[in-house]
C-alpha positions as CSV (number, residue, x, y, z in Angstrom):
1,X,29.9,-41.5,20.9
2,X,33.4,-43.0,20.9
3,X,35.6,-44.0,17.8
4,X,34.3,-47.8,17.7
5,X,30.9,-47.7,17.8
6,X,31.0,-45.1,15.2
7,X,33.5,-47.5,13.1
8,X,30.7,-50.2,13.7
9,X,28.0,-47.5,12.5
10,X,29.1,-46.6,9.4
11,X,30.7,-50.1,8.3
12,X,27.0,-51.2,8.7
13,X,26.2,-48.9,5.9
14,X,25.9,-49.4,2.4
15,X,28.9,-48.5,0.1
16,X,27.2,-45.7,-1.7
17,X,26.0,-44.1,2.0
18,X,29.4,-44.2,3.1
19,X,30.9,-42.5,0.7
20,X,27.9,-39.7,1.6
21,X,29.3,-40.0,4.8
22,X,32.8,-39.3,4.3
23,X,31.9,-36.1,1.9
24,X,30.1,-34.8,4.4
25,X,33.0,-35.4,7.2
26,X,35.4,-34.0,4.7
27,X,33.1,-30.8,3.8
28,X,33.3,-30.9,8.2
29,X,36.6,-30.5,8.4
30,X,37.1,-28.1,5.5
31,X,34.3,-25.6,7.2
32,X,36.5,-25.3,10.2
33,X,39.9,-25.4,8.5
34,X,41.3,-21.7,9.2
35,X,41.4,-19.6,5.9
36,X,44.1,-18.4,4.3
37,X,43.4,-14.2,3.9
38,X,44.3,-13.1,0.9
39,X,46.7,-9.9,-0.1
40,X,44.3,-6.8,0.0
41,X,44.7,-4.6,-3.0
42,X,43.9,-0.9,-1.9
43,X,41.7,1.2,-4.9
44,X,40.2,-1.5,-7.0
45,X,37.2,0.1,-7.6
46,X,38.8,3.9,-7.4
47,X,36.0,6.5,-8.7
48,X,33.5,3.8,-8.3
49,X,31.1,6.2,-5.5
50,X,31.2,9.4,-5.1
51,X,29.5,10.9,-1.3
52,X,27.4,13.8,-1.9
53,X,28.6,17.2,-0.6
54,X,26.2,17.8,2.2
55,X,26.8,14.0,3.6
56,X,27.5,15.4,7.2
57,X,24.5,17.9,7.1
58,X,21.8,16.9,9.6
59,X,18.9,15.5,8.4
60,X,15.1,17.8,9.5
61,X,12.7,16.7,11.7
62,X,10.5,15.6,8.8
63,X,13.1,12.9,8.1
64,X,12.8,11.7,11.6
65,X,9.0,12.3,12.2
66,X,8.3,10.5,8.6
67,X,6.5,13.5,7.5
């Protein structure tokens, strides 16, 4: 689809549709726009879990046979 017969599309359109028609373009463009990543802040949630003490202990055979 080329550039006029797009033009020619949408001009056929009611007013309210293209203005549909350009959100939805503009929402387009906005999902592909590259994202600005934001300043991580290391510890926010500091003493928010705590792993268990035998975390790295292997787990039986009855765990893995669902016994």
């Amino acid at each position: 689809m080329d550039r006029k017969s797009l033009d020619m599309l949408i001009d056929q359109l009611p007013a309210e549709l293209r203005e549909e028609v350009f959100d939805y373009a503009s929402y387009l463009l906005e999902r592909k726009a590259p994202r600005p990543q934001g300043v991580r802040q290391a510890n926010l949630h500091r003493g928010a879990m705590r792993m268990s003490d035998d975390f790295d202990v292997p787990l039986s055979e009855q765990f893995w046979l669902g016994e």
